[in-house]
C-alpha positions as CSV (number, residue, x, y, z in Angstrom):
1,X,-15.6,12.3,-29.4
2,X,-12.0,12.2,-30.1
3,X,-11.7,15.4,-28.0
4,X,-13.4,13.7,-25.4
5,X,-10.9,10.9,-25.2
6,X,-7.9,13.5,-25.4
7,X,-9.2,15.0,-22.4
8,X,-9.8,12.3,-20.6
9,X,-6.4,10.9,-21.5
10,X,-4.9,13.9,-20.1
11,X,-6.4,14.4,-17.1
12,X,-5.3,10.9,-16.2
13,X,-1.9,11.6,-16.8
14,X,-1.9,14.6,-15.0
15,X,-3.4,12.4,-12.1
16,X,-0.5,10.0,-12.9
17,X,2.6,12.6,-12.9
18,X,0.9,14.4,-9.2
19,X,0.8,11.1,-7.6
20,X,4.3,10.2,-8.8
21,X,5.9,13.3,-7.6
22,X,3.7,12.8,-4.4
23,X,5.5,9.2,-3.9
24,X,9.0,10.8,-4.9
25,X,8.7,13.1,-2.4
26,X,7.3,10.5,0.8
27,X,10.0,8.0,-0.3
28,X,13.2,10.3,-1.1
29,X,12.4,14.1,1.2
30,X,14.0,16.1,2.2
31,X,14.5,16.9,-1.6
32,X,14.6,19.3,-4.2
33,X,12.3,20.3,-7.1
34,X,15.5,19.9,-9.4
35,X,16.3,16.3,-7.8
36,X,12.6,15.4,-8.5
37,X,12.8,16.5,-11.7
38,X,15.8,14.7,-12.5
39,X,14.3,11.1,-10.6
40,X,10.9,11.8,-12.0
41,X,12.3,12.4,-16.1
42,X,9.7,15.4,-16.0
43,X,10.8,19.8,-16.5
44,X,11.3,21.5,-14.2
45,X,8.3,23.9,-15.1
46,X,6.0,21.0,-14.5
47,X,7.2,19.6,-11.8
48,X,7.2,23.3,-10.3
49,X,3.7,23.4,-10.9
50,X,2.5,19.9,-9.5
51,X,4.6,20.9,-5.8
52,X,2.7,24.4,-5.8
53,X,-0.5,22.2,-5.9
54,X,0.6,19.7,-3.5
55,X,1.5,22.9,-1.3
56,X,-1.9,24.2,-2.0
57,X,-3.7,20.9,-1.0
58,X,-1.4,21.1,2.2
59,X,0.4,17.5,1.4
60,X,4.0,18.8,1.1
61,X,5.8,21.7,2.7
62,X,9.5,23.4,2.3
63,X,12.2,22.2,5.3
64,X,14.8,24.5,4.7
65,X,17.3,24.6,2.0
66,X,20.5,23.1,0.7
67,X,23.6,24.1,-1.8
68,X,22.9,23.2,-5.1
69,X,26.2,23.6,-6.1
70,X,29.2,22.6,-4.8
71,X,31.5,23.7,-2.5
72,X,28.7,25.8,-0.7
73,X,28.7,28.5,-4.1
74,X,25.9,28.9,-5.6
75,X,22.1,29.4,-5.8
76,X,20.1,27.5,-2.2
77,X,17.8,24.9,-3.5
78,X,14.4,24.4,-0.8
79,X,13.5,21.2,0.1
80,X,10.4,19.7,0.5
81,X,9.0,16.9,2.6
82,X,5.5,15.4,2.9
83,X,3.5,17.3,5.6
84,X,2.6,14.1,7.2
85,X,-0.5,15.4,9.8
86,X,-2.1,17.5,6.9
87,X,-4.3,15.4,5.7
88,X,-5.5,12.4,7.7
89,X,-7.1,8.7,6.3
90,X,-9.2,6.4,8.7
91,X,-8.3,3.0,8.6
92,X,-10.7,0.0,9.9
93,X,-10.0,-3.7,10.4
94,X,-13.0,-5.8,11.1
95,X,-12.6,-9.8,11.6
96,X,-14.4,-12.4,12.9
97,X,-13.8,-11.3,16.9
98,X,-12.2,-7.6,16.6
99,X,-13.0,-4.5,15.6
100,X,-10.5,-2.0,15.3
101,X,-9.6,1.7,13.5
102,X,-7.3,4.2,13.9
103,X,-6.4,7.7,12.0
104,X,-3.1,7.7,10.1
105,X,-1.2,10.3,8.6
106,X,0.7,10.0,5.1
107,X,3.5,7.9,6.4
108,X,1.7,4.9,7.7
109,X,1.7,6.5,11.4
110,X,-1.7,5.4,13.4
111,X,-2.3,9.1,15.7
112,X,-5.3,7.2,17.5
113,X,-6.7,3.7,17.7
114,X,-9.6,2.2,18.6
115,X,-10.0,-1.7,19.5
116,X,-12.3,-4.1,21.2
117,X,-12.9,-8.0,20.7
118,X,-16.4,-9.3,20.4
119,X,-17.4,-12.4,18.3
120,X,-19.3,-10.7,15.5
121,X,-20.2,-14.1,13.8
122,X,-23.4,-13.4,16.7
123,X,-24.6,-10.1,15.4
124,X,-26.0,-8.5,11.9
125,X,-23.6,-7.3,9.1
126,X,-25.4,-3.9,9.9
127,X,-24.7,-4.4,13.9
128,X,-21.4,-4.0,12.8
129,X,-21.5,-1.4,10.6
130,X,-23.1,0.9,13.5
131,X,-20.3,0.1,15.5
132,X,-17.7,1.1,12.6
133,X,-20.0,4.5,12.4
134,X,-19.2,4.8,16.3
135,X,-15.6,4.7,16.4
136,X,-15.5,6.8,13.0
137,X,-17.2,8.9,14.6
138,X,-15.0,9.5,18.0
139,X,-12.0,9.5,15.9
140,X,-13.3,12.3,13.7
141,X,-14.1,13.9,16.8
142,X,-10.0,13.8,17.3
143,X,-9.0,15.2,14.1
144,X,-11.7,18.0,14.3
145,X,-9.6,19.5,17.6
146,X,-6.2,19.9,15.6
147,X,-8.5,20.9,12.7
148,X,-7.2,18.3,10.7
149,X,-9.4,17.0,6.8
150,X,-9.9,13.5,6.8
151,X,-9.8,12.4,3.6
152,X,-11.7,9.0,3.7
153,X,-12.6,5.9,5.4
154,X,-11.1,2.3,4.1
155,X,-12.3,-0.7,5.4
156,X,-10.5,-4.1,5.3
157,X,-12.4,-7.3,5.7
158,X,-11.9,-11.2,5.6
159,X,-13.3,-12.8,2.1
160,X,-14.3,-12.0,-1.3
161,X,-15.3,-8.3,-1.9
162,X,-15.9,-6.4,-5.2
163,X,-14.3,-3.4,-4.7
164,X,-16.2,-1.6,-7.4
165,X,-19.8,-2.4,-5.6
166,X,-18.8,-1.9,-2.3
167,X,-19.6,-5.6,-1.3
168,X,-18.7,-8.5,0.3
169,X,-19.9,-10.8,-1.7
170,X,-18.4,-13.9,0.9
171,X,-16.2,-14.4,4.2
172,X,-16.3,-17.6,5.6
173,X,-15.0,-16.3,8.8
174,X,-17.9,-13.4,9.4
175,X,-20.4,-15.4,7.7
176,X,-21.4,-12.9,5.6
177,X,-22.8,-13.2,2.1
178,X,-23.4,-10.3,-0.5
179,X,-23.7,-7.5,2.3
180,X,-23.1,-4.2,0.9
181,X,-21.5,-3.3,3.5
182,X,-20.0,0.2,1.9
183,X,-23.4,1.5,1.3
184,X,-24.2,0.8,4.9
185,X,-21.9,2.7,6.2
186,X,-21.2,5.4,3.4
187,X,-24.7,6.9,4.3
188,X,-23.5,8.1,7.6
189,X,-20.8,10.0,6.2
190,X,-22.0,11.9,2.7
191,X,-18.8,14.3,2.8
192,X,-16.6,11.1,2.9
193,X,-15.1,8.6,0.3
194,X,-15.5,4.9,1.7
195,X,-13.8,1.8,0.5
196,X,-13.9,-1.3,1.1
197,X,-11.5,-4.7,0.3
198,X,-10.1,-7.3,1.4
199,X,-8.0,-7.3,4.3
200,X,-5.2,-9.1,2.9
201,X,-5.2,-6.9,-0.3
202,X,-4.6,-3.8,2.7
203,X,-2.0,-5.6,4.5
204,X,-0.5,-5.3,1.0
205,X,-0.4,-1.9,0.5
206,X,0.6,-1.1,4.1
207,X,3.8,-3.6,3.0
208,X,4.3,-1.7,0.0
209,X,4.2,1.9,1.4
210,X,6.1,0.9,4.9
211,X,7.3,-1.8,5.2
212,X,8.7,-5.2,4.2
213,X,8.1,-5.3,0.6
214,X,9.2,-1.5,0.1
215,X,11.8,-2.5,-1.8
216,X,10.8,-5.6,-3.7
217,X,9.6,-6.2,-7.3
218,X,7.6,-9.3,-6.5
219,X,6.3,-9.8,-3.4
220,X,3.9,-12.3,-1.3
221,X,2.2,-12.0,1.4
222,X,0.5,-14.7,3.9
223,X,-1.0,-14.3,6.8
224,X,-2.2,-16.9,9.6
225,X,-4.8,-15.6,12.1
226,X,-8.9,-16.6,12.1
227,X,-8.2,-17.4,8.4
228,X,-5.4,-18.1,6.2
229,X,-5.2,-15.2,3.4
230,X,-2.3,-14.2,0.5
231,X,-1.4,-11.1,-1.6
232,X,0.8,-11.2,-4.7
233,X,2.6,-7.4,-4.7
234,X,4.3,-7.1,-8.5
235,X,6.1,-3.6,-8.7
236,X,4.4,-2.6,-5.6
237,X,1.4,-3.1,-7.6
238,X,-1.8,-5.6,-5.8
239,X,-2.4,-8.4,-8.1
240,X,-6.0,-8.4,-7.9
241,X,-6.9,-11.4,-10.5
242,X,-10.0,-11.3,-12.6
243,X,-12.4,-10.4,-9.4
244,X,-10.1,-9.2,-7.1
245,X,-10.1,-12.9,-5.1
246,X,-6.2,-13.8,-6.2
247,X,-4.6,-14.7,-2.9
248,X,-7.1,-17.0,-1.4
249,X,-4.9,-20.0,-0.5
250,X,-7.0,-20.8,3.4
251,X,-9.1,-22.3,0.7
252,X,-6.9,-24.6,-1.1
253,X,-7.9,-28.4,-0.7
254,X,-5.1,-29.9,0.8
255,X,-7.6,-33.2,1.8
256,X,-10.8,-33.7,0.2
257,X,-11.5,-36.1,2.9
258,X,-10.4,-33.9,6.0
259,X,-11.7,-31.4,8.3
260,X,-14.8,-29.5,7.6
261,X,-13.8,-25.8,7.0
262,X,-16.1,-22.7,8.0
263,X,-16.8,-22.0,4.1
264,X,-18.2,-25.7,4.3
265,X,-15.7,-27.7,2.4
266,X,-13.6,-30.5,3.9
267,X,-9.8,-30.2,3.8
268,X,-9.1,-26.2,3.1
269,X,-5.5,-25.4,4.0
270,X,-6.7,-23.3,6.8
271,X,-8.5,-26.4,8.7
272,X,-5.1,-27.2,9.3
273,X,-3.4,-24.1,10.7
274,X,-5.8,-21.4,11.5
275,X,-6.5,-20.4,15.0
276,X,-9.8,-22.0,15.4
277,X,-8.1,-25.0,13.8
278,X,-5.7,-25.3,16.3
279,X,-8.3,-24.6,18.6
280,X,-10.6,-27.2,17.3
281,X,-8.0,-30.1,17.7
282,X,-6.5,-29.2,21.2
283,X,-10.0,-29.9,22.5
284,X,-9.8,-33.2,21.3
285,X,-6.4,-33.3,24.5
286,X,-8.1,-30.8,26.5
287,X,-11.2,-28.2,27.6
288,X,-8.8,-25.5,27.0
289,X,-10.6,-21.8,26.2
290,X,-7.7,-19.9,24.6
291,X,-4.4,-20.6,22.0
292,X,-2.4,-19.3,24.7
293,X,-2.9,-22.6,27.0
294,X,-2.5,-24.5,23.8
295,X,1.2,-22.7,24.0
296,X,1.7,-22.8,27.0
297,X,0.9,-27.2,27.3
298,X,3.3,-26.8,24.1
299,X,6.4,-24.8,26.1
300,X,5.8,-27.6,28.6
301,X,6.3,-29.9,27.1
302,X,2.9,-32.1,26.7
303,X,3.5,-34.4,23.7
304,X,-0.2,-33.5,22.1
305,X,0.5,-29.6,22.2
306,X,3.6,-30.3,20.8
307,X,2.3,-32.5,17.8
308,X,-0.4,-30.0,17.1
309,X,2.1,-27.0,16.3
310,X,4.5,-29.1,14.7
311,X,1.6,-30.2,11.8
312,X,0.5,-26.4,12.1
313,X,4.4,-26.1,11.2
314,X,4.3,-28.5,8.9
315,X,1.4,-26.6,6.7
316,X,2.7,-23.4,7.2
317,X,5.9,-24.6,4.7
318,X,3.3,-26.3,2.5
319,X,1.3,-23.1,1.7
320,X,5.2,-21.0,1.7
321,X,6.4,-23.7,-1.2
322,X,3.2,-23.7,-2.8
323,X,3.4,-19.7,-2.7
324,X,7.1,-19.9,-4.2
325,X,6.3,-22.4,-7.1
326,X,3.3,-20.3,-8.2
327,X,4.4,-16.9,-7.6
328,X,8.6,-17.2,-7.5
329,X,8.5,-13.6,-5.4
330,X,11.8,-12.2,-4.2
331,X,10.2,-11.9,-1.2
332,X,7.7,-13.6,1.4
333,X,6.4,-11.9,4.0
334,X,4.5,-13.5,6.9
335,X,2.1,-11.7,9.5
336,X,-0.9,-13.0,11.3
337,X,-2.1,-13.4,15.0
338,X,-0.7,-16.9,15.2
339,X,2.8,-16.0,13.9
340,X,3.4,-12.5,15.9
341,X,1.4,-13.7,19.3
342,X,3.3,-16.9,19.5
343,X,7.5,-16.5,18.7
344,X,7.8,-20.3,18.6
345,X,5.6,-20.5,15.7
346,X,8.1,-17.9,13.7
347,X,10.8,-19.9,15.2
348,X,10.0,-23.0,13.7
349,X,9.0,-21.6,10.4
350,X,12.5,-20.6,9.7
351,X,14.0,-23.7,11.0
352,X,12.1,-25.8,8.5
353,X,10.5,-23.8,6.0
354,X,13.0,-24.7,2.6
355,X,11.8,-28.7,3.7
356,X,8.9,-27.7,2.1
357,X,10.1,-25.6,-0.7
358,X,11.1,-27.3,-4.3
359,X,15.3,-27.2,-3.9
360,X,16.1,-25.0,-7.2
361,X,14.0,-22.8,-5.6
362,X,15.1,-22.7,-2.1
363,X,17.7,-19.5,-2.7
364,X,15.6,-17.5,-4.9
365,X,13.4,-15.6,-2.1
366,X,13.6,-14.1,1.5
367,X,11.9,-14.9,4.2
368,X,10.8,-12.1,6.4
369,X,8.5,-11.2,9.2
370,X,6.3,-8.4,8.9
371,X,7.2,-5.1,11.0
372,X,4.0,-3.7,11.0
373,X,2.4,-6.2,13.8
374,X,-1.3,-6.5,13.7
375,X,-1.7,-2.8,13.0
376,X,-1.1,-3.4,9.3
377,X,-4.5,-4.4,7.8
378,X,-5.2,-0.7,10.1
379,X,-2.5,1.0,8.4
380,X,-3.3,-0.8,4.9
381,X,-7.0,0.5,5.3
382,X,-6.1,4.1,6.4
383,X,-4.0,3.8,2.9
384,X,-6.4,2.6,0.9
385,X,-8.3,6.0,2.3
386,X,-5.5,7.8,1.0
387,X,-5.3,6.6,-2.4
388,X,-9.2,6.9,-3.3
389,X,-9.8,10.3,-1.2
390,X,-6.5,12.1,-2.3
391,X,-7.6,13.2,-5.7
392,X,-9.9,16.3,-5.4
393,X,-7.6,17.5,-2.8
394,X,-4.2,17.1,-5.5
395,X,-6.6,18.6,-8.8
């Protein structure tokens, strides 16, 4: 039994030291095996072995060569880099009224992408699960022509998921309830790893690979779109909490006696700023059919637009405080439809965000915007393909 252990122990850490070379050489190429070696505390011998099977699985190739020595004497070091288009991940976002996926190579870059909006509140969890199969499908179809591998399929959704099962166990926005919605669409493609989570939690890792919270030890995420979501990112790391539901803030009371929420509670945080929300309460002024005439009564001026995205404002620093106090991250990110559509909404948020935020701990955090738009819960997905399929390409 003991041997048993042993083994397994070791094949773990030999999954541990490939994927840490791997990320070496992503974040730091060009770069040499003796630079890796030195960055990764690792021999040279081993770290020699884990780039000839990286080379093997077609994940990193040599881009030339530089003097190891200085002065231009000396033996030429070759440097390696990620071969980006190698291996390919598909990434798909599904929310309440969109359904998107794209194929992305190892450094976050989306080669193809395919969208359309259509409220899926109306149809069957397995209506759309044949129309993920679809555009898998057609974008397999466009990695088989450059004779690409695809390596898996991630899928990021709204609401409570158990990752291990493959489920959604809840989302408020599609309402769905315990749909194993994995198995669904894993049956379609045998050859292929699929995983499913929440869409927040690959937002997340899209931040951590590429963008905003590269760099940060503790960072949180929020997002304000059809729902109001948060990820907690702690050495680059997803905080998952005890069933993988840490983050869900759009379902904080703020009022027991306010609005009725979509999960069918009164007062949740989101009731307050998500779209629908905002939605919701300009037809109380108006018959208006989209946020963008909400926006536009706002940029002229009407007094009732105007009060409605200054509450939504309001909120907005609310759930940013409450994020601070319980978090304290050196960094907050924001994304969401409602923030990146609309540029007065960001606007605002910076002007007025530390009212909101308990004073000692106004100067302890940054506030940034996300850079990855509303392809990052794509991106995130197509990464989350990447870090369950990569294995029995890298052993």
């Amino acid at each position: 039994m003991n041997d048993i252990v042993k083994k397994h122990d070791q094949e773990l850490m030999k999954q541990q030291n490939i994927k840490l070379v791997l990320s070496v050489i992503k974040d730091k190429g060009p770069i040499s095996r003796a630079q890796i070696s030195r960055i990764v505390d690792m021999s040279p011998t081993s770290v020699g072995r884990i780039v000839e099977s990286l080379m093997l699985a077609g994940l990193v190739k040599e881009v030339g060569s530089a003097k190891s020595a200085k002065n231009g004497i000396g033996r030429k070091a070759n440097l390696l880099e990620v071969d980006a288009k190698s291996l390919l991940g598909i990434g798909v976002e599904i929310d309440k009224d969109y359904l998107g996926a794209g194929i992305i190579d190892f450094k976050g870059n989306i080669l193809k992408k395919l969208e359309y909006n259509k409220d899926l509140t109306h149809f069957s969890p397995e209506y759309a699960a044949s129309e993920v199969v679809s555009m898998v499908n057609n974008l397999l179809s466009y990695a088989q022509k450059d004779n690409r591998k695809v390596v898996g399929i991630g899928i990021g959704i709204p609401g409570l998921v158990d990752i291990d099962k493959g489920e959604m166990v809840f989302s408020a926005q599609l309402k769905w309830k315990k749909v194993k919605i994995r198995d669904i669409i894993q049956k379609e493609f045998e050859s292929l790893t699929v995983t499913v989570d929440n869409e927040m939690k690959a937002r997340a890792l899209a931040e951590s690979l590429y963008g905003m919270a590269k760099d940060s030890r503790r960072a949180a995420l929020m997002s304000v779109g059809s729902g109001v979501g948060a990820a907690l990112l702690i050495n680059n790391k997803i905080y998952r909490g005890n069933s993988n539901n840490a983050g869900e803030i759009g379902h904080i009371t703020i009022d027991p006696n306010g609005l009725l929420c979509e999960c069918g509670r009164f007062g949740c945080l989101q009731t307050y700023i998500a779209d629908w929300a905002l939605m919701k309460e300009a037809r109380k002024f108006r018959d208006i059919s989209s946020l963008d005439e909400l926006f536009n009564a706002y940029r002229e001026n009407e007094q009732w637009a105007r009060s409605i995205i200054s509450r939504a404002i309001d909120y907005i620093g609310v759930a940013i405080g409450s994020l601070v106090c319980v978090y304290n991250p050196d960094t907050v990110i924001l994304c969401g439809r409602v923030l990146k559509n609309y540029p007065e909404t960001a606007k605002l948020v910076m002007e007025r965000y530390k009212d909101f935020v308990w004073e000692p701990l106004q100067d302890t955090f940054k506030l940034e915007f996300s850079q990855l738009g509303e392809d990052a819960a794509i991106i995130g997905a197509g990464a989350l393909a990447f870090v369950t399929g990569l294995d029995k390409y890298m052993l």
